[in-house]
PDB file of N, CA, C and O in Angstrom:
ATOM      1  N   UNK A   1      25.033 -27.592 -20.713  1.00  0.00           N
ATOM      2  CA  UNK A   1      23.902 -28.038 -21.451  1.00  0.00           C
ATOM      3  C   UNK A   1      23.909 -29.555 -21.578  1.00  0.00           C
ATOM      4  O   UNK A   1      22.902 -30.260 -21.507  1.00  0.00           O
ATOM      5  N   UNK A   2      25.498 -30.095 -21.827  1.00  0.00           N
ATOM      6  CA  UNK A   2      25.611 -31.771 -22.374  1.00  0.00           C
ATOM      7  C   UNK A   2      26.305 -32.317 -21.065  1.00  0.00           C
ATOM      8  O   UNK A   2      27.381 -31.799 -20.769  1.00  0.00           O
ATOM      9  N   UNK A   3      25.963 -32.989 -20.514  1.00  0.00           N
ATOM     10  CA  UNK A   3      26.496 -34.033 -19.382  1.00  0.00           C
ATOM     11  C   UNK A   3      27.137 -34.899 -19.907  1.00  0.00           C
ATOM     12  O   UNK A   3      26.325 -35.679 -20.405  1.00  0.00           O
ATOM     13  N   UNK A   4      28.078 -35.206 -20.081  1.00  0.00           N
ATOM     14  CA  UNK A   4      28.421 -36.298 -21.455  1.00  0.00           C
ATOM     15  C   UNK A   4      29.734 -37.113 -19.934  1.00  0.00           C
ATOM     16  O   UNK A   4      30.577 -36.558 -19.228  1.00  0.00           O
ATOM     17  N   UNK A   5      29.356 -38.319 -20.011  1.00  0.00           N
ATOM     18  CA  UNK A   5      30.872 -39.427 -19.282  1.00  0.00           C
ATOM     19  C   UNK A   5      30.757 -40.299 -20.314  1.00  0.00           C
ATOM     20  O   UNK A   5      29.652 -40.413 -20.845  1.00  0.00           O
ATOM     21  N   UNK A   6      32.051 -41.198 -20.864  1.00  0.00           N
ATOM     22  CA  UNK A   6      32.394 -41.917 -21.208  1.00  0.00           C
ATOM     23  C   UNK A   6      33.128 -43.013 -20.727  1.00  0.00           C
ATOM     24  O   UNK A   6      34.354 -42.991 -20.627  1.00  0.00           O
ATOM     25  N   UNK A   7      32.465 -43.913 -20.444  1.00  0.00           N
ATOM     26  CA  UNK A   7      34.008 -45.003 -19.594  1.00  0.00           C
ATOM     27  C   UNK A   7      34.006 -45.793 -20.224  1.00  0.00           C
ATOM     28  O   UNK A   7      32.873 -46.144 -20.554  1.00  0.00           O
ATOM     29  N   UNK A   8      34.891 -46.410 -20.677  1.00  0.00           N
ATOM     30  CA  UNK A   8      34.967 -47.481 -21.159  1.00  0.00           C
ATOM     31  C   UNK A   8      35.740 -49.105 -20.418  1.00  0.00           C
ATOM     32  O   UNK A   8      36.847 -49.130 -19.881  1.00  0.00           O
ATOM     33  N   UNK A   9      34.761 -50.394 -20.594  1.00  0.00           N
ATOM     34  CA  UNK A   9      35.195 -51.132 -19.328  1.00  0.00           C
ATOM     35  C   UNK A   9      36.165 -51.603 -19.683  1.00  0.00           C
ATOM     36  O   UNK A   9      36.132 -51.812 -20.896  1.00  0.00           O
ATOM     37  N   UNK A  10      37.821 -52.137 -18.827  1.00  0.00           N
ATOM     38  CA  UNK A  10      38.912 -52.797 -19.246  1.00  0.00           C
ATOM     39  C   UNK A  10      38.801 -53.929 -18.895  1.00  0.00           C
ATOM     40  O   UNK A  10      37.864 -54.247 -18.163  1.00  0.00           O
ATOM     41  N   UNK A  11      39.700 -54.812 -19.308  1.00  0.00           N
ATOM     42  CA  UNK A  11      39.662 -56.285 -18.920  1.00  0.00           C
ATOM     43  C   UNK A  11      40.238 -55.983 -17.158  1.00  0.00           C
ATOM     44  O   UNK A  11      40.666 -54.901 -16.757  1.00  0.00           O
ATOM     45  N   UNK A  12      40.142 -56.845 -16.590  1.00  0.00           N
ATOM     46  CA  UNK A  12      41.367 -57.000 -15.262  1.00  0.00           C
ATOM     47  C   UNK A  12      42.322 -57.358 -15.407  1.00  0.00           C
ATOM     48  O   UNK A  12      42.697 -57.601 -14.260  1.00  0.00           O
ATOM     49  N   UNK A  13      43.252 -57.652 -16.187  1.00  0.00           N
ATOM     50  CA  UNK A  13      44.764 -57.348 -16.633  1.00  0.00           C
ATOM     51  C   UNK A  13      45.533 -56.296 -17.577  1.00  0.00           C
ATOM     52  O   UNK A  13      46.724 -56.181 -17.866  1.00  0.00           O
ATOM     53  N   UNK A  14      44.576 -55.695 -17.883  1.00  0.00           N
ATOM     54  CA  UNK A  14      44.807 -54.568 -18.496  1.00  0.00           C
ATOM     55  C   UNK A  14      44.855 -53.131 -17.872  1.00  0.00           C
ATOM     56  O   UNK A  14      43.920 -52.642 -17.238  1.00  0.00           O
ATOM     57  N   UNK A  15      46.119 -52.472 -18.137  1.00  0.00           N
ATOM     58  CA  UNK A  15      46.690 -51.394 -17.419  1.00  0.00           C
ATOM     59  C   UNK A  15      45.443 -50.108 -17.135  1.00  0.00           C
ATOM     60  O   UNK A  15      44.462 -50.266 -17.862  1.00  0.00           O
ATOM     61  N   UNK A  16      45.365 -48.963 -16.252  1.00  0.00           N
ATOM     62  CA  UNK A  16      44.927 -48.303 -15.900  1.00  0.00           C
ATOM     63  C   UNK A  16      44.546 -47.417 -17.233  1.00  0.00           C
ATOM     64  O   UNK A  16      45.505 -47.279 -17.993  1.00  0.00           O
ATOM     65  N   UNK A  17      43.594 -46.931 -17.563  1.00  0.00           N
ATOM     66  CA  UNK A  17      43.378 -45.685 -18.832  1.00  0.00           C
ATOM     67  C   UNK A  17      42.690 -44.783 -17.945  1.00  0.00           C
ATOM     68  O   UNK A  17      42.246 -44.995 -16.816  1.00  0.00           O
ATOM     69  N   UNK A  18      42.674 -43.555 -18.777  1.00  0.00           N
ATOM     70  CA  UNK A  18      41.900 -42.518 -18.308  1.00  0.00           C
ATOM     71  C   UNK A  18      40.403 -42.087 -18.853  1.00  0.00           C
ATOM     72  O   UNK A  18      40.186 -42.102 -20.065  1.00  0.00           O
ATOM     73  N   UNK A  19      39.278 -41.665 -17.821  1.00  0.00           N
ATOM     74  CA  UNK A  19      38.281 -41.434 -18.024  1.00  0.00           C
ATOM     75  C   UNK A  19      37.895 -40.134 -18.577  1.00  0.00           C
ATOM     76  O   UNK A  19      38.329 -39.101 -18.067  1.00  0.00           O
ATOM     77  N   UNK A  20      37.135 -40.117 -19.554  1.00  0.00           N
ATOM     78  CA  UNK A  20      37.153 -38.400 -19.890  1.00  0.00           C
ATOM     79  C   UNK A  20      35.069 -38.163 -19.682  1.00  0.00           C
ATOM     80  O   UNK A  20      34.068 -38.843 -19.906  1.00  0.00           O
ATOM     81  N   UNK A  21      35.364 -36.900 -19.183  1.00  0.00           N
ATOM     82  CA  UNK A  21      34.228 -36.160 -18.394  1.00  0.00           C
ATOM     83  C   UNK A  21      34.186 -35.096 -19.376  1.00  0.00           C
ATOM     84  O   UNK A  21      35.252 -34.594 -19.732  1.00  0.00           O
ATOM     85  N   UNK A  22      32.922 -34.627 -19.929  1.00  0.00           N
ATOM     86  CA  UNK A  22      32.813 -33.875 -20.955  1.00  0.00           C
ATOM     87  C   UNK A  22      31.577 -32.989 -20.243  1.00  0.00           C
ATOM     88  O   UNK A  22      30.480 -33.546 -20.254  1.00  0.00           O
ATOM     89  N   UNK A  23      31.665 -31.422 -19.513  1.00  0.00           N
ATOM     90  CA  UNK A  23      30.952 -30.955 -18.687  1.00  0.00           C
ATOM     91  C   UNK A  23      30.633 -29.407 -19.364  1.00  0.00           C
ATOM     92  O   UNK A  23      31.392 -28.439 -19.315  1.00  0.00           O
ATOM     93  N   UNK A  24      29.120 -29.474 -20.084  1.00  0.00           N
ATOM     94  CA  UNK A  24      28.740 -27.794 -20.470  1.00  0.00           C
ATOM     95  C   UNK A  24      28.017 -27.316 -20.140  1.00  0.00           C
ATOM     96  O   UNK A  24      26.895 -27.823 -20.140  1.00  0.00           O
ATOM     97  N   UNK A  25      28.320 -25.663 -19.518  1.00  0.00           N
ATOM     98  CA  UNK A  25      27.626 -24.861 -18.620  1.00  0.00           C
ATOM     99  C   UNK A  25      26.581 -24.496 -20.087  1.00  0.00           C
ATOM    100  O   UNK A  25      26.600 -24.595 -21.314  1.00  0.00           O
ATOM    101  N   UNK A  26      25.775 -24.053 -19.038  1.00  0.00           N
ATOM    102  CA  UNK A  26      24.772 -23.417 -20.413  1.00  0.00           C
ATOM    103  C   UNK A  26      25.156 -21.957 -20.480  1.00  0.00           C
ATOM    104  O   UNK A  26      25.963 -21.644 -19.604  1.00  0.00           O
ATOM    105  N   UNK A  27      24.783 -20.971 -21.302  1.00  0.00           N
ATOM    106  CA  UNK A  27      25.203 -20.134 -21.923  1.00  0.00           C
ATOM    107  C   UNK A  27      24.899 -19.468 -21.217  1.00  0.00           C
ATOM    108  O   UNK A  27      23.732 -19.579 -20.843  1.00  0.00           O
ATOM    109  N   UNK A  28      25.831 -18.281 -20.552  1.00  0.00           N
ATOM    110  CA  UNK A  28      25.655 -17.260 -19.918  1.00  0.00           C
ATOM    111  C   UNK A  28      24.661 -16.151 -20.184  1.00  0.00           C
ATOM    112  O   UNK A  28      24.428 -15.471 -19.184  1.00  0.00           O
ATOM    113  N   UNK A  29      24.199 -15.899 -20.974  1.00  0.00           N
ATOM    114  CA  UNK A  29      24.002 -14.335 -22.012  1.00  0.00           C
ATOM    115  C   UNK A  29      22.230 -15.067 -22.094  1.00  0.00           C
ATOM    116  O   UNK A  29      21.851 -15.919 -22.896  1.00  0.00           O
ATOM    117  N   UNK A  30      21.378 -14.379 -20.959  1.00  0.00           N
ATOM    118  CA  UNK A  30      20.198 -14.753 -21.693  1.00  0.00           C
ATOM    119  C   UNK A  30      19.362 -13.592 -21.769  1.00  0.00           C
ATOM    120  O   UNK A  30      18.195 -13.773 -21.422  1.00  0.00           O
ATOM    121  N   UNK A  31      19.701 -12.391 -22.158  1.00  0.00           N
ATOM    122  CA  UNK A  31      19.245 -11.423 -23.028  1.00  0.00           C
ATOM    123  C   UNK A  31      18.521 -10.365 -21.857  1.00  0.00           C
ATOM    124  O   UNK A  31      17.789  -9.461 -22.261  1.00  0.00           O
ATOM    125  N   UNK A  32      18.774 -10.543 -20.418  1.00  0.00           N
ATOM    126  CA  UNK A  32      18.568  -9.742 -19.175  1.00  0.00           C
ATOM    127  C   UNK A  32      19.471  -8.281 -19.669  1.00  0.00           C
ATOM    128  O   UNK A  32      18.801  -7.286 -19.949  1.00  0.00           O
ATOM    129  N   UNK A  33      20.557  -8.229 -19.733  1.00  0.00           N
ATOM    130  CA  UNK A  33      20.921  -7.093 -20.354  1.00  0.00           C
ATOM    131  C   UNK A  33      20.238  -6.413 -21.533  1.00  0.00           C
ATOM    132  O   UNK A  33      20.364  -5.194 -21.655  1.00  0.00           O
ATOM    133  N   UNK A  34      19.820  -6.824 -22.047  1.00  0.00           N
ATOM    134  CA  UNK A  34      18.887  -6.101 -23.580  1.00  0.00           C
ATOM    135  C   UNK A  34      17.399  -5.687 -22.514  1.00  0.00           C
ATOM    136  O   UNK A  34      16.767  -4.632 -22.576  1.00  0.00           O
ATOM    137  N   UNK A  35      17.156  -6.707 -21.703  1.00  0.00           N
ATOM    138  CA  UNK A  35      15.235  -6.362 -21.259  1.00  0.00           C
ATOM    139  C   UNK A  35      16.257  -5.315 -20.270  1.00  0.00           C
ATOM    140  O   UNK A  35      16.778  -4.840 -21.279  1.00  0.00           O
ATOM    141  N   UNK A  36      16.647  -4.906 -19.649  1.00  0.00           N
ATOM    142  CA  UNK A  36      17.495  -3.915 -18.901  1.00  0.00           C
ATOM    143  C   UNK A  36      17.523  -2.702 -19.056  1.00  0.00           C
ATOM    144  O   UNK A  36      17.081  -1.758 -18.401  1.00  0.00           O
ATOM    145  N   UNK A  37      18.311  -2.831 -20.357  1.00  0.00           N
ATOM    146  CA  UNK A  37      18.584  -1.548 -20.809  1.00  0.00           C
ATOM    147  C   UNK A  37      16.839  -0.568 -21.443  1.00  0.00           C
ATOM    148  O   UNK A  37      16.470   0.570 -21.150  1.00  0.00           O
ATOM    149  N   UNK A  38      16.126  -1.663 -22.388  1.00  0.00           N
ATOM    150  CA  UNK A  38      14.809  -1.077 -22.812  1.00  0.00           C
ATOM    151  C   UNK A  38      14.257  -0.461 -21.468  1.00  0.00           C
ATOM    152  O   UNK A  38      13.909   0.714 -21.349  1.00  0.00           O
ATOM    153  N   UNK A  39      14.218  -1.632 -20.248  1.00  0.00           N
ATOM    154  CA  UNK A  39      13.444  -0.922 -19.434  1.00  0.00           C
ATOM    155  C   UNK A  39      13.823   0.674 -18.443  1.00  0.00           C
ATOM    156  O   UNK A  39      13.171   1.487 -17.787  1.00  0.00           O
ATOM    157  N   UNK A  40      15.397   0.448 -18.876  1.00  0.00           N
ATOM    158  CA  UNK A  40      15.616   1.941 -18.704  1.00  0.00           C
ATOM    159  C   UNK A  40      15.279   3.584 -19.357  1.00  0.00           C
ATOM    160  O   UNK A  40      15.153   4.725 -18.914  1.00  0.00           O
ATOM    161  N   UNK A  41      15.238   2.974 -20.501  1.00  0.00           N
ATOM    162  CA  UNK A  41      15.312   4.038 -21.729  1.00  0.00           C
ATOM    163  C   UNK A  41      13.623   4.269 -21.421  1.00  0.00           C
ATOM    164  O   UNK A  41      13.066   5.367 -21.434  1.00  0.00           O
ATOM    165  N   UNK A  42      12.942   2.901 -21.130  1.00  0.00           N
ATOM    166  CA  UNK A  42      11.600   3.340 -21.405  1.00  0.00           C
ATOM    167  C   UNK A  42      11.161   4.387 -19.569  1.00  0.00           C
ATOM    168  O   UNK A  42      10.205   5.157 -19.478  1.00  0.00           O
ATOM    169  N   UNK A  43      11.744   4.206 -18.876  1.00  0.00           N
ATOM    170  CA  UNK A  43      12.136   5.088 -17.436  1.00  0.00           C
ATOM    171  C   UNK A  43      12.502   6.286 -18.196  1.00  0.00           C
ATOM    172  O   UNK A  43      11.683   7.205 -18.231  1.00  0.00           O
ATOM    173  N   UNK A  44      13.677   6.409 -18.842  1.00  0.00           N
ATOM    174  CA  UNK A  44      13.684   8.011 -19.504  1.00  0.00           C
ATOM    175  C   UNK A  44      13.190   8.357 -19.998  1.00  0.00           C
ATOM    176  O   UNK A  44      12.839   9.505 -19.725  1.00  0.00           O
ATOM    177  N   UNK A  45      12.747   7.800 -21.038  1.00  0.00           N
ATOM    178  CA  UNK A  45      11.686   8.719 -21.942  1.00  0.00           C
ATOM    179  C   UNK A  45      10.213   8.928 -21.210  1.00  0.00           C
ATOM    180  O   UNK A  45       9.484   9.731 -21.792  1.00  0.00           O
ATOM    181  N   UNK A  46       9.750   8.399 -20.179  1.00  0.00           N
ATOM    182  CA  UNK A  46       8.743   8.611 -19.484  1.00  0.00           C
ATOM    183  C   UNK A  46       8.975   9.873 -18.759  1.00  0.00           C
ATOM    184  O   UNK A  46       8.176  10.790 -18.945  1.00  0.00           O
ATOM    185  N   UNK A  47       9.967  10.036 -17.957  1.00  0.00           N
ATOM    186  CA  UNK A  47      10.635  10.913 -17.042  1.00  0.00           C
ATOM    187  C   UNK A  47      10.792  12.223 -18.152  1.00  0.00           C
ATOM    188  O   UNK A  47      10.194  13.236 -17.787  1.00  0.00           O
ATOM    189  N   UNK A  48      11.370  12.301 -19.185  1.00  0.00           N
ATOM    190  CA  UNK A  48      11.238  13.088 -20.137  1.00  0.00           C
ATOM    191  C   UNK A  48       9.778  13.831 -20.647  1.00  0.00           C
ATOM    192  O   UNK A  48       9.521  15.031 -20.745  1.00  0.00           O
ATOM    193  N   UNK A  49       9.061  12.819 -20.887  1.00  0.00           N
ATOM    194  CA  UNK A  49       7.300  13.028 -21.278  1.00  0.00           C
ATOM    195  C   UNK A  49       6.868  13.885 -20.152  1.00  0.00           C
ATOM    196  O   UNK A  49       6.362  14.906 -20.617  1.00  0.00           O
ATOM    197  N   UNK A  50       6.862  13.885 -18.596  1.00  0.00           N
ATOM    198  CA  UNK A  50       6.737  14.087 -17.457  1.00  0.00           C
ATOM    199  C   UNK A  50       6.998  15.527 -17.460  1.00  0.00           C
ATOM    200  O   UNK A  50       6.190  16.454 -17.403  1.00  0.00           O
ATOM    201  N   UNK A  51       8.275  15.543 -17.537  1.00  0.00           N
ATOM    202  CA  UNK A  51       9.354  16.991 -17.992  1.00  0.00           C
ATOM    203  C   UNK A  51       8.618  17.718 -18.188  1.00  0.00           C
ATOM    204  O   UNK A  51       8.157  18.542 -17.399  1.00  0.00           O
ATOM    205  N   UNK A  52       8.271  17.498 -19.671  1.00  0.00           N
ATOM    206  CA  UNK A  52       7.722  18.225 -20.515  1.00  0.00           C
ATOM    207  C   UNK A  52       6.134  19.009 -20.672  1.00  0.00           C
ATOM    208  O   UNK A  52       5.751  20.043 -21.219  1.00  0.00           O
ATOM    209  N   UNK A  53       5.473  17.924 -19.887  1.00  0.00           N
ATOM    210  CA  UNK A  53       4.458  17.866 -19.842  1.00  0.00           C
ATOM    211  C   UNK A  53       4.390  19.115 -18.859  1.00  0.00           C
ATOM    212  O   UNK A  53       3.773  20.140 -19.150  1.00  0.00           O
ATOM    213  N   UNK A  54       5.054  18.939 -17.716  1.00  0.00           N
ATOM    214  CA  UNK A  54       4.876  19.952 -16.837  1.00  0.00           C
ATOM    215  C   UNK A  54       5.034  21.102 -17.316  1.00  0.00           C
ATOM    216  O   UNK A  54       4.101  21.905 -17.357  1.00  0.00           O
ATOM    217  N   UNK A  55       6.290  21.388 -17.776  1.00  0.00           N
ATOM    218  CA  UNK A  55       6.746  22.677 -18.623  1.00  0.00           C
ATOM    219  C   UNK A  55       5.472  23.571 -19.150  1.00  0.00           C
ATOM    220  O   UNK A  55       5.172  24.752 -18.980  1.00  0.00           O
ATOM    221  N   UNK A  56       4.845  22.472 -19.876  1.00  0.00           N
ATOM    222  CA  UNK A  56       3.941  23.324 -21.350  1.00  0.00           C
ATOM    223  C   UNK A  56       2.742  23.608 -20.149  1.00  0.00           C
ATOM    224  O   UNK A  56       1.925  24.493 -20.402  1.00  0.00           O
ATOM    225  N   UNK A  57       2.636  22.924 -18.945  1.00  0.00           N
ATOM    226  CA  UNK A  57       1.123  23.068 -17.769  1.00  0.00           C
ATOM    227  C   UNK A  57       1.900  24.756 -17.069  1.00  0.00           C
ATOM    228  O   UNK A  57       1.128  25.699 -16.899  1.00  0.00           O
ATOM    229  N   UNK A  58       3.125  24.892 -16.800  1.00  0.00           N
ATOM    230  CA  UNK A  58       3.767  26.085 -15.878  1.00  0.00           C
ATOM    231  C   UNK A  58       3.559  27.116 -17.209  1.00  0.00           C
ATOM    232  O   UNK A  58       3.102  28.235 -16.975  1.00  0.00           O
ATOM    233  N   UNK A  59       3.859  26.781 -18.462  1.00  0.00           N
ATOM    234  CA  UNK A  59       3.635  27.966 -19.492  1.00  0.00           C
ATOM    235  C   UNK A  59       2.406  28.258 -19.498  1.00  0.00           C
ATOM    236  O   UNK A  59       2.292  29.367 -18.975  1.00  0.00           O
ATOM    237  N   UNK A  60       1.502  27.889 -19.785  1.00  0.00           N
ATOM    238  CA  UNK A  60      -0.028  27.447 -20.100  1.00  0.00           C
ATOM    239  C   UNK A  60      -0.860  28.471 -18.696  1.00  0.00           C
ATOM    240  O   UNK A  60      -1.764  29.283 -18.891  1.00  0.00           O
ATOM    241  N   UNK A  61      -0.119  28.064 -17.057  1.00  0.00           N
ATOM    242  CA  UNK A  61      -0.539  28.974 -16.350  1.00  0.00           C
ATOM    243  C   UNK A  61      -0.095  30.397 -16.539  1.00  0.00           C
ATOM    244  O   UNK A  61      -0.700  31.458 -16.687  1.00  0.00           O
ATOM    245  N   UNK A  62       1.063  30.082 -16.487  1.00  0.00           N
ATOM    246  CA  UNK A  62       1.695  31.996 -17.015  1.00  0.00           C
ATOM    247  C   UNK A  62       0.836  32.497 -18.041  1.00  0.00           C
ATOM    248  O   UNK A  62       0.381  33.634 -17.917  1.00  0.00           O
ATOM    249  N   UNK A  63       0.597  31.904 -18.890  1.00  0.00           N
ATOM    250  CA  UNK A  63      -0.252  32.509 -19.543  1.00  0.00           C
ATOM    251  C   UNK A  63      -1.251  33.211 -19.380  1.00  0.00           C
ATOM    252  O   UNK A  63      -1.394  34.386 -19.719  1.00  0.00           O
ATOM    253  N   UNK A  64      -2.216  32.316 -18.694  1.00  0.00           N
ATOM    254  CA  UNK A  64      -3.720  32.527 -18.181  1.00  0.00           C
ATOM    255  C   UNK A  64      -3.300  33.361 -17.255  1.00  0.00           C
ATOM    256  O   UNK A  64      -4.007  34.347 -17.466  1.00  0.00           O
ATOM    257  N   UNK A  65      -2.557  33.635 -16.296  1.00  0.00           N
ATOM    258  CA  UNK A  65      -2.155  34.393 -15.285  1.00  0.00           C
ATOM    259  C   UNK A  65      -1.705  36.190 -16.197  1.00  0.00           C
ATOM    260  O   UNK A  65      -2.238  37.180 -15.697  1.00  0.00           O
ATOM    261  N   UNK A  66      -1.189  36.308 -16.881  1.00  0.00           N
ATOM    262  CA  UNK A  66      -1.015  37.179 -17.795  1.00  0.00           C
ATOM    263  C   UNK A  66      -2.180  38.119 -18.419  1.00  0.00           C
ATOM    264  O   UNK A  66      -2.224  39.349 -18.453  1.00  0.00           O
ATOM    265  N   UNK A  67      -2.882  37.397 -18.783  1.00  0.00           N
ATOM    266  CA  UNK A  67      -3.995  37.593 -19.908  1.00  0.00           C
ATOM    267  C   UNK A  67      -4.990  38.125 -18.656  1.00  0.00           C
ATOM    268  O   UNK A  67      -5.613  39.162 -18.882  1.00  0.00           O
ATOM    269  N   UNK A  68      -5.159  37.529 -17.460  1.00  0.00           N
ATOM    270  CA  UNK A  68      -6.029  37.977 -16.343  1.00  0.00           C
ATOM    271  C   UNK A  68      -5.612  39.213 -16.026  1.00  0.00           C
ATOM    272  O   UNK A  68      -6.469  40.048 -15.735  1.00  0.00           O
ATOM    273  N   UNK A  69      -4.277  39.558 -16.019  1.00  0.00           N
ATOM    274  CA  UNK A  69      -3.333  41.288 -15.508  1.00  0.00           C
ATOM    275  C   UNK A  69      -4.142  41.961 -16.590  1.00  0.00           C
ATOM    276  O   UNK A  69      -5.008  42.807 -16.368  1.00  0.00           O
ATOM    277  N   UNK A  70      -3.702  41.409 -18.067  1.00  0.00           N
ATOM    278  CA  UNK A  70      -3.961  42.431 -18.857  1.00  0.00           C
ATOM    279  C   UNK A  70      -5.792  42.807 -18.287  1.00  0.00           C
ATOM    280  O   UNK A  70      -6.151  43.743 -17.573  1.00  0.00           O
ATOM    281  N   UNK A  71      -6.399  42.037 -18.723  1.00  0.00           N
ATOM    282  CA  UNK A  71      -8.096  42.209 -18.482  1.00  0.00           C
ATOM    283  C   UNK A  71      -7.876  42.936 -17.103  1.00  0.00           C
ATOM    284  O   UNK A  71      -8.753  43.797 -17.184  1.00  0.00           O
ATOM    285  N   UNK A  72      -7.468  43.070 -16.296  1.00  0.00           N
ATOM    286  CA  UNK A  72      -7.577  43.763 -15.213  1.00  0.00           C
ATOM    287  C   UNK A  72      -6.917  44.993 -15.400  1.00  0.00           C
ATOM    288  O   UNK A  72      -7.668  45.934 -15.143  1.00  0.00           O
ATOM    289  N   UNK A  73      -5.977  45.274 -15.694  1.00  0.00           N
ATOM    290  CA  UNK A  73      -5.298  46.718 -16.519  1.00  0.00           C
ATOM    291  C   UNK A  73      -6.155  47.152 -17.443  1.00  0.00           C
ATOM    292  O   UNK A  73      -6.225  48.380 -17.494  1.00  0.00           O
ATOM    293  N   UNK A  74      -6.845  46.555 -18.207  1.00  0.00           N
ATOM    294  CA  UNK A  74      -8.156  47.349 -18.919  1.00  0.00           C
ATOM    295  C   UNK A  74      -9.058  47.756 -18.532  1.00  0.00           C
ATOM    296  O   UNK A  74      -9.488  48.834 -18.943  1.00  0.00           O
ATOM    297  N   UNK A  75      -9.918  46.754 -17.228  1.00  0.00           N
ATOM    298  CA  UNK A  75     -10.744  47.118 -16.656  1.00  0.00           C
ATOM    299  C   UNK A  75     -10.482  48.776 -15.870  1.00  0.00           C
ATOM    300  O   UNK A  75     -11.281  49.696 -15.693  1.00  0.00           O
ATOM    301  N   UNK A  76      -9.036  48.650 -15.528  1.00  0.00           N
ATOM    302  CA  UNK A  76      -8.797  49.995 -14.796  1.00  0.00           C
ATOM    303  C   UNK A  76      -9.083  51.338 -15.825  1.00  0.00           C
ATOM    304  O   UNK A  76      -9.895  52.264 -15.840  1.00  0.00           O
ATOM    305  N   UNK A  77      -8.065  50.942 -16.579  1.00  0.00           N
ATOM    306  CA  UNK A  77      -8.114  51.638 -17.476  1.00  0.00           C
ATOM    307  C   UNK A  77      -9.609  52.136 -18.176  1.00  0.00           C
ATOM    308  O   UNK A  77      -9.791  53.312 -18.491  1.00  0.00           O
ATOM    309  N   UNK A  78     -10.677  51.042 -18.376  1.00  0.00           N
ATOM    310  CA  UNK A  78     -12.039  51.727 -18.856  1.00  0.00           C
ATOM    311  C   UNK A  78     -12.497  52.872 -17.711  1.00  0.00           C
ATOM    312  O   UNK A  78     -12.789  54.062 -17.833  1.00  0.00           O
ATOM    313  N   UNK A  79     -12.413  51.784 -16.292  1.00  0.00           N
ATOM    314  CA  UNK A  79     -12.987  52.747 -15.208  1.00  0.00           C
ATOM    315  C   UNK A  79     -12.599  54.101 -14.859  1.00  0.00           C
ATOM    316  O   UNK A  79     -13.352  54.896 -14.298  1.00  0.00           O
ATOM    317  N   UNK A  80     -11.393  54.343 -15.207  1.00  0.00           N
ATOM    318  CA  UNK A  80     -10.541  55.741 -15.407  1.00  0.00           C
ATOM    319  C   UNK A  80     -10.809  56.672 -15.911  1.00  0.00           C
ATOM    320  O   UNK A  80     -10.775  57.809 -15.439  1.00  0.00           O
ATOM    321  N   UNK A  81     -11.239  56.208 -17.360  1.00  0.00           N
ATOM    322  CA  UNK A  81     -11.624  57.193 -18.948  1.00  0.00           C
ATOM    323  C   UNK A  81     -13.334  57.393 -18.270  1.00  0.00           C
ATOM    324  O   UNK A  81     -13.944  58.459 -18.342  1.00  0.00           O
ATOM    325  N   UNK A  82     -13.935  56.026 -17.578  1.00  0.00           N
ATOM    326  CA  UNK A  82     -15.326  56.834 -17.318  1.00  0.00           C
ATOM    327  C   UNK A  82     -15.667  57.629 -15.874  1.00  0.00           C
ATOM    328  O   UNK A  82     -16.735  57.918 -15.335  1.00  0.00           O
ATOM    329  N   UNK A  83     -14.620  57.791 -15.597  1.00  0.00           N
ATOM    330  CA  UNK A  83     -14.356  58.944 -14.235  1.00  0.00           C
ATOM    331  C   UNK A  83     -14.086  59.884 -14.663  1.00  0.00           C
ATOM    332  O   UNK A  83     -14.680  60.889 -14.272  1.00  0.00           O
ATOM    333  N   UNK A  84     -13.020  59.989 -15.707  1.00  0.00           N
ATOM    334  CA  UNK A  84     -12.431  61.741 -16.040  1.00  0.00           C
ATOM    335  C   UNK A  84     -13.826  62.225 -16.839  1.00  0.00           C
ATOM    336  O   UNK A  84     -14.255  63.373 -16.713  1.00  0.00           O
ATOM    337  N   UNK A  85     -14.494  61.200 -17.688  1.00  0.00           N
ATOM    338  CA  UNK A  85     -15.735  61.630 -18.661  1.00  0.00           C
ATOM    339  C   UNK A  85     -16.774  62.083 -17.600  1.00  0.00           C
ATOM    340  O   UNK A  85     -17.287  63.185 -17.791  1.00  0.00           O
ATOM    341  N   UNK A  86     -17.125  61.419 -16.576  1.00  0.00           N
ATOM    342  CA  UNK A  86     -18.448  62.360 -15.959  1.00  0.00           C
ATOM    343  C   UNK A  86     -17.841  63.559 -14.970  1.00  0.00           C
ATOM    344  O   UNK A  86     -18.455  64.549 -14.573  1.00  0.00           O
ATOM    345  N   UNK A  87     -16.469  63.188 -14.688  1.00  0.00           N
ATOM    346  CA  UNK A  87     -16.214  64.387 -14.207  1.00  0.00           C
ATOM    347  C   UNK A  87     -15.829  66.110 -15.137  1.00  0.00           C
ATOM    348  O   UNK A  87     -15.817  67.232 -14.631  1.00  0.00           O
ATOM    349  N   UNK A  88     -15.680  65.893 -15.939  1.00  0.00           N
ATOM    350  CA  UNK A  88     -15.352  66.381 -17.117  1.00  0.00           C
ATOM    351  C   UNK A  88     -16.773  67.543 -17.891  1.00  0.00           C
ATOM    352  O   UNK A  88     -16.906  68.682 -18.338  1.00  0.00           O
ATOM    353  N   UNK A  89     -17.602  66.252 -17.628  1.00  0.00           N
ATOM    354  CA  UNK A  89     -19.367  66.920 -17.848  1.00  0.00           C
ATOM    355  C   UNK A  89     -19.950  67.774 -17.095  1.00  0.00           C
ATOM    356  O   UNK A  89     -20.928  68.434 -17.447  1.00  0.00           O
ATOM    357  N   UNK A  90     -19.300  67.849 -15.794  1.00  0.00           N
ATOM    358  CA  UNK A  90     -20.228  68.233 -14.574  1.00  0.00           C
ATOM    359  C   UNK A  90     -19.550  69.913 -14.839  1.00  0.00           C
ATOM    360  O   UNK A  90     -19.909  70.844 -14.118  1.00  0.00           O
TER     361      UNK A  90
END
């Protein structure tokens, strides 16, 4: 983040000193792991919604698929009772 040098100038008879270099990375951690993880969870719980959704559409046909047998097992069934009845009359 801070670029920081310090030198300081010596005379020319004055012995060698050392320079200090003061060097900061910027901060690793910029919150890609947190947008990451949400955007996963929000992948599951979609994938979940999906799931589900289908589920209650495959019940929903069984159903209607059901309810059509029965109405058709009745229909037999009326047409039956009015076969034995006119045969029954004759």
């Amino acid at each position: 983040m801070a670029d920081e040098t310090i030198i300081t100038p010596q005379p020319a008879d004055a012995p060698a000193t050392h320079t200090t270099i003061i060097h900061e990375a910027p901060p690793s951690n910029s919150g890609m792991g947190i947008i990451m993880a949400l955007i996963l969870l929000a992948v599951v719980l979609g994938g979940f919604y999906l799931y589900t959704q289908n589920s209650r559409e495959s019940a929903r046909d069984n159903a209607v698929a059901e309810a059509a047998s029965d109405v058709g097992n009745a229909a037999t069934k009326v047409g039956d009772a009015a076969e034995e009845a006119v045969s029954t009359k004759k």
